[in-house]
N, C-alpha and C positions, 0 to 999 in steps of 0.2 A: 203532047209533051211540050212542042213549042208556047203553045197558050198559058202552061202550068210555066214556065220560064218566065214569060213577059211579065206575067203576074205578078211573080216573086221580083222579077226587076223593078218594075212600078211601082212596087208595094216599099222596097229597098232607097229607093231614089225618093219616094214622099218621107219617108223616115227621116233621111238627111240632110231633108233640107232645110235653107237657114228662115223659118217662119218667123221673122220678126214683127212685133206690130209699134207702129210708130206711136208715140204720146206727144202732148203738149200739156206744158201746165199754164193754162189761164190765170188761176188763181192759187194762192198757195199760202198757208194760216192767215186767211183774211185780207190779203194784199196784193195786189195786182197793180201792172203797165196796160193791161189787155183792153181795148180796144173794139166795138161790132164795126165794120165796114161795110156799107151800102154806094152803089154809084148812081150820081145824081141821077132822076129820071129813071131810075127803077120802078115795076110798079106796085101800086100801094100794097099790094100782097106781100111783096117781099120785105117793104117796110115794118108792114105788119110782124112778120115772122122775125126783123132784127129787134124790133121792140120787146116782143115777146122773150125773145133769150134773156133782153137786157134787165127785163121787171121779174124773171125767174131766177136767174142766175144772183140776182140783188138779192130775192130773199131767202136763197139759198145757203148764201155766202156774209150777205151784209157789206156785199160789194158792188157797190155801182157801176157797173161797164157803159160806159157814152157809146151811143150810136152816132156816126159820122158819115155824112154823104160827104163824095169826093168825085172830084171830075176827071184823075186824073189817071190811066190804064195799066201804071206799073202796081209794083205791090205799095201802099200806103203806109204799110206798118213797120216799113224798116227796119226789118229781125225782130222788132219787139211782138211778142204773143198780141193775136188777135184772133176774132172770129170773122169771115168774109165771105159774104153773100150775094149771090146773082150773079148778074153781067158781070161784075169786077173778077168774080170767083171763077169765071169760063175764062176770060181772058187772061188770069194765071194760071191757065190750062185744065183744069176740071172741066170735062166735058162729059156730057150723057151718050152713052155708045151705044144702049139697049133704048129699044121706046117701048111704051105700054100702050093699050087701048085707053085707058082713062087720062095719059099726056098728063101722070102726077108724081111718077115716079121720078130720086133723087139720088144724089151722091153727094155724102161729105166726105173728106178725105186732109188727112194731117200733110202738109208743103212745107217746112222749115219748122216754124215757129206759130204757124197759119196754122186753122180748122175751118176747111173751104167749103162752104153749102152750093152746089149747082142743083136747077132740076128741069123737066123738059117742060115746065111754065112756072110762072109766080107760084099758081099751088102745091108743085110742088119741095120748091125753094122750102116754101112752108112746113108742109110735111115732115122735110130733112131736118129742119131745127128742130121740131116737135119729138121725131124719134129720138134725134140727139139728147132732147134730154128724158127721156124716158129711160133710155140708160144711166143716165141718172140718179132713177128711182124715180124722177117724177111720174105722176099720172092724175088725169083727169074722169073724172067718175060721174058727176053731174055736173048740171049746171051750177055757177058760182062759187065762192070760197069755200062754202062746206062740202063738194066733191072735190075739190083740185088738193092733190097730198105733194108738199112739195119738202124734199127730208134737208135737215140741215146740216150742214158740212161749210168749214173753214177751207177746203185743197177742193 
């Protein structure tokens, strides 16, 4: 009877609770302040991964988002929407709590106005942005332009 109780509690209290999930809008009918942030002496991996949102999210959107290295440890974007990668992204507190055996697993996570990429190396930094937009709708099917489907959207 007790077990049949906790259950029905447990079950009552997941019901209740306030599941909110945070957004950012990057872009929005075409127009954007948004920002990729990298800190200087990241490495090329993670460069890799901020270029990569900045040349998908372009033909996504038909919005150019600049990639910026920056030297310096607070937030860089100043309330205004960005996306923030690596080192910069742990020291605004995104950290990896979990490790995996391959050391590629990631977390992004929405901070104010921020969409923060950490991961437990450069590849996985990588990774994070690749899932990110696979949500999307984007994906990759073969090599070169004729597999990569990337859908178009103004927001």
């Amino acid at each position: 009877m007790a077990r049949i109780i906790t259950l029905s509690l447990a079950a009552v209290l997941f019901l209740t609770m306030n599941l909110t999930v945070k957004a950012v809008d990057l872009i929005v009918d075409g127009k954007s302040e948004a920002k990729i942030y990298i800190q200087v002496g990241d490495d090329d991996v993670v460069k890799e991964a901020a270029n990569e949102l900045a040349r998908v999210l372009t033909r996504m959107t038909g919005v150019k988002l600049p990639v910026v290295e920056v030297t310096e440890k607070s937030d860089p974007a100043g309330g205004k929407p960005a996306l923030i990668l690596g080192a910069l992204a742990r020291q605004l507190g995104l950290e990896m709590k979990l490790k995996s055996r391959a050391q590629d697993g990631f977390r992004y996570q929405v901070k104010g106005k921020s969409l923060l990429f950490t991961g437990e190396s450069p590849r996985g930094v990588y990774h994070g942005a690749m899932d990110f937009l696979e949500t999307l709708g984007c994906g990759w099917y073969t090599p070169g332009d004729v597999g990569e489907v990337i859908p178009k959207q103004a927001t």
